[in-house]
N, C-alpha and C positions, 0 to 999 in steps of 0.2 A: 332628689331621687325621682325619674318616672317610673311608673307603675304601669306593667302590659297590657292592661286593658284600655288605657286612654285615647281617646281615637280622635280625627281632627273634626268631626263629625259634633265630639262632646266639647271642641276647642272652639268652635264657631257657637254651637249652643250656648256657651258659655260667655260668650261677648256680648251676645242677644239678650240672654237675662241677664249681666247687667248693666248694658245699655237703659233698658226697659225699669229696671229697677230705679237706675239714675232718674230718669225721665218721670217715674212716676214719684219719687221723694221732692224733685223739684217745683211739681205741681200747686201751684200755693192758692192762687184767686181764683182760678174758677171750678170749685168745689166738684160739676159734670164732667167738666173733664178729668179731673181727680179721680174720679170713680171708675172712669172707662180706663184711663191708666191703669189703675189699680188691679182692676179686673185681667186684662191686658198682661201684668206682669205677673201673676197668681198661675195662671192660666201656663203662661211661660216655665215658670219654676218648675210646678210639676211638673210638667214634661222631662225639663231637665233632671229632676230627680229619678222619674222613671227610666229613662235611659241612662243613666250610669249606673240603676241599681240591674238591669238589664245585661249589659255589658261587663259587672261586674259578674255575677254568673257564669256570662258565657263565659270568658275567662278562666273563670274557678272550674268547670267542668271541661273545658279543652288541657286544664293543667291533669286535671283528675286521669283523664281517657290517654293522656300522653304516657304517661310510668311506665315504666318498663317491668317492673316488680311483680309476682302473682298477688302477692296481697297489697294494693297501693294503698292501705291506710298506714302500712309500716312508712310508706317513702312520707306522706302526709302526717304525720305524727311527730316523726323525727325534722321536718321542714317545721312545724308551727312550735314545737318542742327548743329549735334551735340547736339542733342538734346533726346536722348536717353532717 
């Protein structure tokens, strides 16, 4: 199942760290390098986190603002209720 907020934006992000990931778990003998990997992929993640939890809002308020209904926490209630 895809989710509407997924954008190719968070699909390349997401190769990046975990490339990076990869890359810094494999790191084994030279501990400096180790470290800047490390740092490198830390660095990466949050980002990636920020931007899906970003994008996950925006989402959630372009659903919000779309309803057609005067009171849209009925249409939202009844949507997270399952009750469609």
């Amino acid at each position: 199942m895809s989710v509407p907020w997924w954008t190719q934006e968070l699909t390349a992000m997401r190769e990046t760290t975990n490339y990076l990931r990869r890359k810094y778990q494999r790191t084994r003998n030279n501990e400096e390098q180790r470290e800047k990997n490390k740092a490198t992929y830390f660095k990466q993640k949050s980002k990636y986190a920020a931007t899906i939890k970003r994008e996950k809002t925006k989402s959630w308020k372009e659903y919000c603002n779309l309803t057609k209904e005067t009171n849209p926490w009925n249409a939202i209630y009844r949507l997270e209720a399952g009750k469609n």
